[in-house]
C-alpha positions as CSV (number, residue, x, y, z in Angstrom):
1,X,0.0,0.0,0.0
2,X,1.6,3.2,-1.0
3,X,0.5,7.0,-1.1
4,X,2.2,9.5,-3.2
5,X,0.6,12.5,-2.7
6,X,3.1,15.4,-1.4
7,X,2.2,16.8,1.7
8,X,0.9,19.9,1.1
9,X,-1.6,18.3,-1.2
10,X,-3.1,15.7,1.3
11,X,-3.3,18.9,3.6
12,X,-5.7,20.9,0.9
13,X,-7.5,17.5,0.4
14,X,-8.3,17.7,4.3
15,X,-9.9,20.8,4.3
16,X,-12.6,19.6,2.1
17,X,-13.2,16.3,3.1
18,X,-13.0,16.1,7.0
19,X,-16.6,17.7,7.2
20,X,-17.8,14.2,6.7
21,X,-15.2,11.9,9.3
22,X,-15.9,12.1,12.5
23,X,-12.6,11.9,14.9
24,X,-14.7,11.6,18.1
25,X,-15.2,9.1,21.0
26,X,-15.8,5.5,18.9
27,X,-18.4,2.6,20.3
28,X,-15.7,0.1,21.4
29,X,-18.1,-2.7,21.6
30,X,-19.2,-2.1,18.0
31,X,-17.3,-3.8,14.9
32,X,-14.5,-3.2,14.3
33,X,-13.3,-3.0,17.5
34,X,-15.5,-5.4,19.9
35,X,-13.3,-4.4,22.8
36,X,-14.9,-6.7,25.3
37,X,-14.7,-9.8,23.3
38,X,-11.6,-9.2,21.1
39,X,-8.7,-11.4,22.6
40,X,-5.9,-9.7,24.0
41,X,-2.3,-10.1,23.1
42,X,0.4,-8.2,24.9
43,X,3.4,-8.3,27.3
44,X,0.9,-9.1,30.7
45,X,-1.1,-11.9,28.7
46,X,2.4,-13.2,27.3
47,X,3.7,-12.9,31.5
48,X,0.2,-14.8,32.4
49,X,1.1,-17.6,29.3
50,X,5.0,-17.9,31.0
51,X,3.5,-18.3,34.4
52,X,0.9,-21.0,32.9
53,X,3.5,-22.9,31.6
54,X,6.3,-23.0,34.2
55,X,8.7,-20.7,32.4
56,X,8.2,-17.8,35.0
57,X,7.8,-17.9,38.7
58,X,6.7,-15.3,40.9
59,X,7.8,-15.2,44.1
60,X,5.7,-13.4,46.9
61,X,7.2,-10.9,49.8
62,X,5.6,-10.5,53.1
63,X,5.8,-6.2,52.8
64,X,5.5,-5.6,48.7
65,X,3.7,-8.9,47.6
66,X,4.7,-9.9,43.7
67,X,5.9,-6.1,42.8
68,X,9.1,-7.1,42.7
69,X,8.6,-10.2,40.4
70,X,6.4,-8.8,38.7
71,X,8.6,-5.6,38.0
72,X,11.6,-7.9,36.7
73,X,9.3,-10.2,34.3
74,X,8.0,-7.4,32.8
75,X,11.4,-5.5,32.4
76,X,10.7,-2.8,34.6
77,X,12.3,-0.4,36.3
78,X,12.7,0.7,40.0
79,X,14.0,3.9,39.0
80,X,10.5,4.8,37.6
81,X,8.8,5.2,40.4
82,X,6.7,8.1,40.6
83,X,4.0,8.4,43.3
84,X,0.6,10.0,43.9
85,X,-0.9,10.5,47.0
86,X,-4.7,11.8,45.8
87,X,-7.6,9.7,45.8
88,X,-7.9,9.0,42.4
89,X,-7.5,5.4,42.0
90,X,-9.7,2.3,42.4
91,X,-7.8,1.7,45.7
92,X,-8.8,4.8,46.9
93,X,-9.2,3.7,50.6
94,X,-5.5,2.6,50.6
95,X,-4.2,5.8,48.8
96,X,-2.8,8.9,51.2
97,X,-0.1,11.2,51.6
98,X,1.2,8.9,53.8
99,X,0.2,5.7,51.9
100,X,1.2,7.1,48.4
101,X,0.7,4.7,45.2
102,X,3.9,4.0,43.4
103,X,3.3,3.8,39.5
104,X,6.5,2.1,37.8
105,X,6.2,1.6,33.6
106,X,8.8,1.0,30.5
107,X,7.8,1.5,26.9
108,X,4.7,-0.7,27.2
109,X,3.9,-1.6,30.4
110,X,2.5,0.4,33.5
111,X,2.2,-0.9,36.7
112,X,0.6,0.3,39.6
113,X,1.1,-1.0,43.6
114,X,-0.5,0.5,47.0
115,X,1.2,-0.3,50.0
116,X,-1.1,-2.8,51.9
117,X,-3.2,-3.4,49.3
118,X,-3.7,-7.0,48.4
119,X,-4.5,-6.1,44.6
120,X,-1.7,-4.5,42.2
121,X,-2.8,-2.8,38.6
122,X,-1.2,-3.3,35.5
123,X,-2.1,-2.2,32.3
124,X,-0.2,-1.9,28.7
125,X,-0.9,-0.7,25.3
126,X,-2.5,-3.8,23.1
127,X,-2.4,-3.6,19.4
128,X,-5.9,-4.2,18.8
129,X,-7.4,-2.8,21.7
130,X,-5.6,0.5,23.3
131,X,-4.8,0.5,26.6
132,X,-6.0,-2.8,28.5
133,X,-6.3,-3.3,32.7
134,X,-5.4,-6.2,34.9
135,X,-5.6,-6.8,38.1
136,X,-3.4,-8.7,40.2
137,X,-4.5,-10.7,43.3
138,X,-1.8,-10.6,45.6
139,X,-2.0,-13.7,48.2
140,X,1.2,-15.8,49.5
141,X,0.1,-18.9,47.5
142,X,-0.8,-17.7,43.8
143,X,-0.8,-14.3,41.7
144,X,-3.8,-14.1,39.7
145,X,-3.5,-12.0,37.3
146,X,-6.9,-11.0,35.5
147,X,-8.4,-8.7,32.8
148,X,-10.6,-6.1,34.0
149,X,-13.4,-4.5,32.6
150,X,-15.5,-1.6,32.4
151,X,-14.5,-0.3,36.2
152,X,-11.2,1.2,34.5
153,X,-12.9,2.6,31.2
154,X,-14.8,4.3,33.0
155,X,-12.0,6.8,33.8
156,X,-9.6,5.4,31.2
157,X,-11.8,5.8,27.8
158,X,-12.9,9.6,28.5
159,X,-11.9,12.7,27.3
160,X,-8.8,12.6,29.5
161,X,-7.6,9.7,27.2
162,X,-8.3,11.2,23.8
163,X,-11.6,9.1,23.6
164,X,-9.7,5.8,23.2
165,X,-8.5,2.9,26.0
166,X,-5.9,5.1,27.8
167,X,-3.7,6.3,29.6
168,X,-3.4,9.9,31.5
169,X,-1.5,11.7,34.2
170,X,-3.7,13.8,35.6
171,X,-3.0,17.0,37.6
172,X,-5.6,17.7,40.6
173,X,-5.5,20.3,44.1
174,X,-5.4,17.5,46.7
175,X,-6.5,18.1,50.8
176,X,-4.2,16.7,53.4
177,X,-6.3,13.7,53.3
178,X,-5.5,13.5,49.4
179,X,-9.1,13.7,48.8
180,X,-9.7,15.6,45.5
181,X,-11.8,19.7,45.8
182,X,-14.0,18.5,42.9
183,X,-14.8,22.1,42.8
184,X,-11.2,23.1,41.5
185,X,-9.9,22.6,37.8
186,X,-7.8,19.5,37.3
187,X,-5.4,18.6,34.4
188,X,-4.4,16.4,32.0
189,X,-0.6,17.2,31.4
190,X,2.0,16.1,29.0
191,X,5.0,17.6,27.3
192,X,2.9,20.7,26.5
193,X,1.4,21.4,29.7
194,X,2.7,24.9,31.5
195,X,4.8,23.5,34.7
196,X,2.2,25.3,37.1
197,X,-0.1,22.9,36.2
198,X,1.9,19.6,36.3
199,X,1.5,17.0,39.3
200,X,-0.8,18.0,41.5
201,X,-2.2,15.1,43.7
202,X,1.8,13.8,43.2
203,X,5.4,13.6,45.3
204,X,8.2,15.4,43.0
205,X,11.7,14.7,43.7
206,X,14.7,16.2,41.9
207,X,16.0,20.1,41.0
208,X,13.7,22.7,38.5
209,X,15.0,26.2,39.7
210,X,12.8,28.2,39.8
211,X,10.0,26.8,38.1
212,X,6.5,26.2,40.0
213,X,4.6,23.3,39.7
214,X,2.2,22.2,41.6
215,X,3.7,18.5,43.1
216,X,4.1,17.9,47.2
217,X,1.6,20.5,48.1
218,X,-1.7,20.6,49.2
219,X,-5.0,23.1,50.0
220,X,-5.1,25.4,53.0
221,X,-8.4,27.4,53.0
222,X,-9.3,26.6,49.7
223,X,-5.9,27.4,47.7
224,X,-2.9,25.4,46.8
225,X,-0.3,25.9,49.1
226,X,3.1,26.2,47.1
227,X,5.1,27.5,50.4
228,X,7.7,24.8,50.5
229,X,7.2,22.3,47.7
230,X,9.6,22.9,44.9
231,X,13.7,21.3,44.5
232,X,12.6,18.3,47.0
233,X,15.7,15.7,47.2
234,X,14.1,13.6,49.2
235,X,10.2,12.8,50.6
236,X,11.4,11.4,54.4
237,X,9.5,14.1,56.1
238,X,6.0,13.5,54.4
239,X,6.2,9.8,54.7
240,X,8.3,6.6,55.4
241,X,10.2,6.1,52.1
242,X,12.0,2.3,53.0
243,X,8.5,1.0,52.8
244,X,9.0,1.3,49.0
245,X,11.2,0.2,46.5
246,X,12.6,4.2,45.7
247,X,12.8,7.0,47.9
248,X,12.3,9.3,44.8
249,X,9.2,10.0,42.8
250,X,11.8,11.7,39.9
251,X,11.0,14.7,38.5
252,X,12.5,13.5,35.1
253,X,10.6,9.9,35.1
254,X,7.9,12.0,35.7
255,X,7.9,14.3,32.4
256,X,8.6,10.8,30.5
257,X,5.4,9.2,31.8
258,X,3.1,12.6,30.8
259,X,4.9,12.4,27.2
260,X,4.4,8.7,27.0
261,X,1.0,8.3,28.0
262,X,-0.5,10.3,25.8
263,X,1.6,9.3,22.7
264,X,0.6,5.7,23.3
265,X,-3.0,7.5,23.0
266,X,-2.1,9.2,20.5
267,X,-1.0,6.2,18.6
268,X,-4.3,4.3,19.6
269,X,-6.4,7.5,18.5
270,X,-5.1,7.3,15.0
271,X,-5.0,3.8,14.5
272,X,-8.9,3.4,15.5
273,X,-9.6,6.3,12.6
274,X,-8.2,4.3,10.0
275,X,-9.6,1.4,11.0
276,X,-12.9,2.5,11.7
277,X,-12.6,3.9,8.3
278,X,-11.1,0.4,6.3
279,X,-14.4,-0.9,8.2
280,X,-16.5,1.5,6.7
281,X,-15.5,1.2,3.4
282,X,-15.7,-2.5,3.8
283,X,-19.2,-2.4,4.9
284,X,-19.9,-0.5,1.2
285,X,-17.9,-2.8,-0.4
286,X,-14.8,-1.5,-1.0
287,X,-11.8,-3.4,-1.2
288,X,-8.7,-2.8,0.6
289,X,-6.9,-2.4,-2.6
290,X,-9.4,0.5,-3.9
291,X,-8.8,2.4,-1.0
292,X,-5.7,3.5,-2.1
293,X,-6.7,5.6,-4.6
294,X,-9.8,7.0,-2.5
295,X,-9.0,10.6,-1.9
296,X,-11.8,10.5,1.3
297,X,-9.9,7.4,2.6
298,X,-6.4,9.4,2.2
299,X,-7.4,12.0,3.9
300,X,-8.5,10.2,6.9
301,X,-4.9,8.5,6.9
302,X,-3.4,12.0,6.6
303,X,-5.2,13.5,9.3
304,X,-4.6,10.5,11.7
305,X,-0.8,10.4,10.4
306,X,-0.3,14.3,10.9
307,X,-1.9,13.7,14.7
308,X,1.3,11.2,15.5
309,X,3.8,13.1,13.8
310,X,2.8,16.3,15.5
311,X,3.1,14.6,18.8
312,X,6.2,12.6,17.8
313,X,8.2,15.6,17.4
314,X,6.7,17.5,20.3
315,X,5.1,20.0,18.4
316,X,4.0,22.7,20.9
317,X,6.3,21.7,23.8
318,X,6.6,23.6,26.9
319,X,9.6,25.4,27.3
320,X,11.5,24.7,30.1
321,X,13.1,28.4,31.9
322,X,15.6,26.4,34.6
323,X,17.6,23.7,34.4
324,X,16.1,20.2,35.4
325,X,18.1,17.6,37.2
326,X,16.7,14.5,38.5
327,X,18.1,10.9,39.4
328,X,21.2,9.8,37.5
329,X,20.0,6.2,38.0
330,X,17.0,6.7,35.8
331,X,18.1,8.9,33.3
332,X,21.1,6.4,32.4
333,X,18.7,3.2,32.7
334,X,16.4,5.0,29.9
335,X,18.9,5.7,28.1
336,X,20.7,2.6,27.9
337,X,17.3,0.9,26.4
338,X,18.8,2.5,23.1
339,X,19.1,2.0,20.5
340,X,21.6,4.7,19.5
341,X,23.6,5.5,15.7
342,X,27.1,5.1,14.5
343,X,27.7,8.3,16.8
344,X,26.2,7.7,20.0
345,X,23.5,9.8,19.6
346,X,20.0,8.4,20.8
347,X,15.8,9.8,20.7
348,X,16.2,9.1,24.3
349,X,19.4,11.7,25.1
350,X,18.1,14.3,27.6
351,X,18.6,17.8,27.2
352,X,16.4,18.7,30.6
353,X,17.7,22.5,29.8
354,X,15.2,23.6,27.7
355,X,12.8,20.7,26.6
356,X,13.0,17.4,28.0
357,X,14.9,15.4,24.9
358,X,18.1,16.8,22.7
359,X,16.7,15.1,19.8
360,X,13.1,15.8,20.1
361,X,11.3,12.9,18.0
362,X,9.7,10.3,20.4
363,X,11.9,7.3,21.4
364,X,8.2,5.7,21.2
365,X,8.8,4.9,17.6
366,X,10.6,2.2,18.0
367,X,7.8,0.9,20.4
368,X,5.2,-2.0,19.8
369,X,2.8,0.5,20.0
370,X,3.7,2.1,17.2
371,X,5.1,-0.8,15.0
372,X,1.6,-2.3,15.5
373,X,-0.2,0.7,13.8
374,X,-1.9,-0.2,10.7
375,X,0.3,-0.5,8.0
376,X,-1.2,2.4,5.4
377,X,-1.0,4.7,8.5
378,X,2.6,3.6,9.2
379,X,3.8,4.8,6.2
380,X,2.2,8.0,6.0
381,X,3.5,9.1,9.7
382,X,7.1,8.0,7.6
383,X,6.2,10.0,4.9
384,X,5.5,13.1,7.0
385,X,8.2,12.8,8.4
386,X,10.3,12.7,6.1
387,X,8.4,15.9,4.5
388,X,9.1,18.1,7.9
389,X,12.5,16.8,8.6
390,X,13.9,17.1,5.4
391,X,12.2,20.3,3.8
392,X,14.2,23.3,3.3
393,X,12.2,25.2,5.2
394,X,10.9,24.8,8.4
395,X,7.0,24.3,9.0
396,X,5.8,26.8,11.8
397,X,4.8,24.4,14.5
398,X,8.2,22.9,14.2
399,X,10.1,26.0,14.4
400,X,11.7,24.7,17.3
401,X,13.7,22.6,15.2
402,X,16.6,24.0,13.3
403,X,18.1,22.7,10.7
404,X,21.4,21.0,13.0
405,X,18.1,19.4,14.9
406,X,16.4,18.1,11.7
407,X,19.0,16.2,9.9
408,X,20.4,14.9,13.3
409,X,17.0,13.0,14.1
410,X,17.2,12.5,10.3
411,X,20.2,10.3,10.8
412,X,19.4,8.7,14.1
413,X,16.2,7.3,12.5
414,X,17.8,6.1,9.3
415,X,20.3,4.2,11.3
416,X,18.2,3.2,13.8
417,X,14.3,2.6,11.9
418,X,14.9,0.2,9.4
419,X,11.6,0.2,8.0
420,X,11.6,3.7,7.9
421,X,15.0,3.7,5.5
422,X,12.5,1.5,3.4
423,X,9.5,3.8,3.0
424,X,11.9,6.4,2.2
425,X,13.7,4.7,-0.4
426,X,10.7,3.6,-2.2
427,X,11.4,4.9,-5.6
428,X,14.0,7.2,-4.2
429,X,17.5,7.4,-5.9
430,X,19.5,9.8,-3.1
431,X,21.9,7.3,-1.4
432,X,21.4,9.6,1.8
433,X,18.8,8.1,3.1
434,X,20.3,4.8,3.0
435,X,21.3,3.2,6.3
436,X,24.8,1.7,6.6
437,X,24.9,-2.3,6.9
């Protein structure tokens, strides 16, 4: 499946055809997506089918239950802890600031754990289904790990999650109790949320200067009180940390998570337009093969495509005014997940001076998430990028990336994106874009 059109011509096709496609909410227990009874098939099921057989073994502890397991099977790390202490969990009753839950996640994976609660969460992006819940009974003698239902969608397929099965961090104005004023404005933040509104409801650990935000603090007489809650280096005086694997909740793990979460939705967003729309034209018998040459079906691929690539390249980012610093132990454990070019350079290199990454192009790319996008829309989020990253000129809302900027996320992804190199080297003669064997 190929699409030729140059860029600024699918954009003038969108303009007159997006009246009719609806980019809404989308009936997830209708065809094609029958969220309920599609079949799931992800890291957690693939854990649950290792545990079946005897391949993995969890093994249980007295104070954290299988968290520790559970962590390692999945490839997670400690060093991404980050914890919330407002009531806005299922486990609400457990959840406090002195009882916060400790969320820990990779590139896939997200797993939630509440100090003497006898359930832990997990969730993870599925190819066919978005984001997907588990739950995880934690007694001495087996950990069950099941698939929840509609008690997580109800919070997790909302506006806050683009509409789709998601995930969000969300930004509230927590009481001492860490009960949430459901009179007060909350947030949904990620890499272009102002740093006043990130993490309320959440511990913040690490150095920002003097940048507000609105982490470790809490209402007094009906107003956030910001007195003494920025540069925290540790959380010993609101609660006691050896009761959990970190005693961080890093500052830098946290601007990951808000960037991640809602590029896996974006991801999921996109990838139920187009196939909502392959169903649709199905339905009035068109083929697959036809569709390629429907400007209406183009269009809806271009539009979904432009969503990733805008958030791939963090179009709109907030600009950070003070250094950040935040644990060395996460930042070089992200990093080592790779994979870097001939240079060393890598989409998950910090900058942390004024943006979060050096080489702003999501590291998410190279994630299952996004390798699992339908393959029409896959190749039109290459295309585009190729059309922003190599254009002579610069389009406006990527102005923040010059020239130096372009052609070195240029290179990292042809050495690094293999199918990538192939999309653009599909009828293309400049040896340039050719990665090195």
């Amino acid at each position: 499946m190929c699409f030729r059109l140059r860029l600024p011509s699918v954009l003038a096709l969108l303009f007159t055809l997006l009246p009719a496609v609806t980019f809404g909410q989308f009936d997830l227990e209708k065809p094609p997506f029958n969220y309920s009874k599609t079949k799931d098939d992800n890291p957690v099921t693939r854990l649950k089918a290792r545990i079946k057989s005897g391949d993995a073994q969890l093994e249980y502890d007295r104070s954290m239950g299988y968290l520790s397991s559970i962590l390692k099977e999945l490839d997670v790390y400690e060093s991404t802890q980050a914890l919330v202490f407002s009531k806005t969990s299922l486990q609400v009753k457990h959840i406090s600031p002195r009882n916060p839950r400790a969320i820990y996640f990779n590139d896939d994976v997200y797993v939630g754990w509440v100090r003497g609660s006898d359930m832990m969460e997990l969730s993870t992006s599925d190819p066919n289904l978005g984001a997907v819940f588990y739950t995880v009974t934690m007694s001495p003698g087996d950990a069950y790990i099941k698939r929840a239902g509609y008690d997580c969608l109800g919070c997790h397929a909302t506006s806050m999650t683009q509409g789709i099965p998601g995930h969000t961090v969300r930004s509230v104005f927590p009481s001492r109790s860490g009960s949430v004023d459901p009179k007060q404005r909350s947030f949904v933040t990620d890499h272009t949320s102002a740093m006043s509104e990130r993490w309320g409801g959440w511990y913040v650990t690490g150095l920002h200067g003097d940048m507000q935000h609105m982490g470790n603090a809490f209402l007094s007489d009906g107003l956030l009180d910001r007195t003494d809650n920025a540069n925290r280096q540790h959380l010993r005086d609101e609660f006691q940390t050896f009761g959990w694997l970190s005693p961080y909740s890093d500052i830098v793990a946290l601007m990951v998570l808000e960037h991640q979460t809602q590029m896996h939705n974006t991801f999921t967003r996109a990838n139920f337009a187009v196939r909502y729309a392959k169903y649709d034209f199905q339905v009035a018998g068109e083929t697959e093969a036809l569709m390629v040459d429907n400007e209406e079906f183009r269009a809806i691929v271009a539009k979904a495509a432009s969503d990733v690539v805008n958030y791939l390249l963090f179009a709109d980012e907030a600009q950070l005014t003070s250094e950040v610093k935040g644990s060395v132990v996460f930042t070089e454990q992200f990093r080592q997940r790779g994979p870097s070019d001939r240079q060393g350079r890598s989409l998950r290199d910090f900058d942390l001076q004024s943006r979060l990454f050096r080489y702003p192009c999501s590291y998410l790319i190279y994630s299952s998430a996004f390798d699992s996008l339908d393959e029409s829309l896959r190749r039109q989020v290459y295309l585009q990028l190729r059309e922003v990253l190599t254009s002579a000129n610069a389009v406006e809302r990527f102005s923040h990336l010059n020239e130096a900027t372009r052609q070195a996320i240029t290179q990292i992804l042809v050495e690094t994106k293999p199918e990538l190199v192939n999309v653009w080297n599909d009828g293309n003669t400049d040896n340039s874009l050719k990665a090195s064997n």
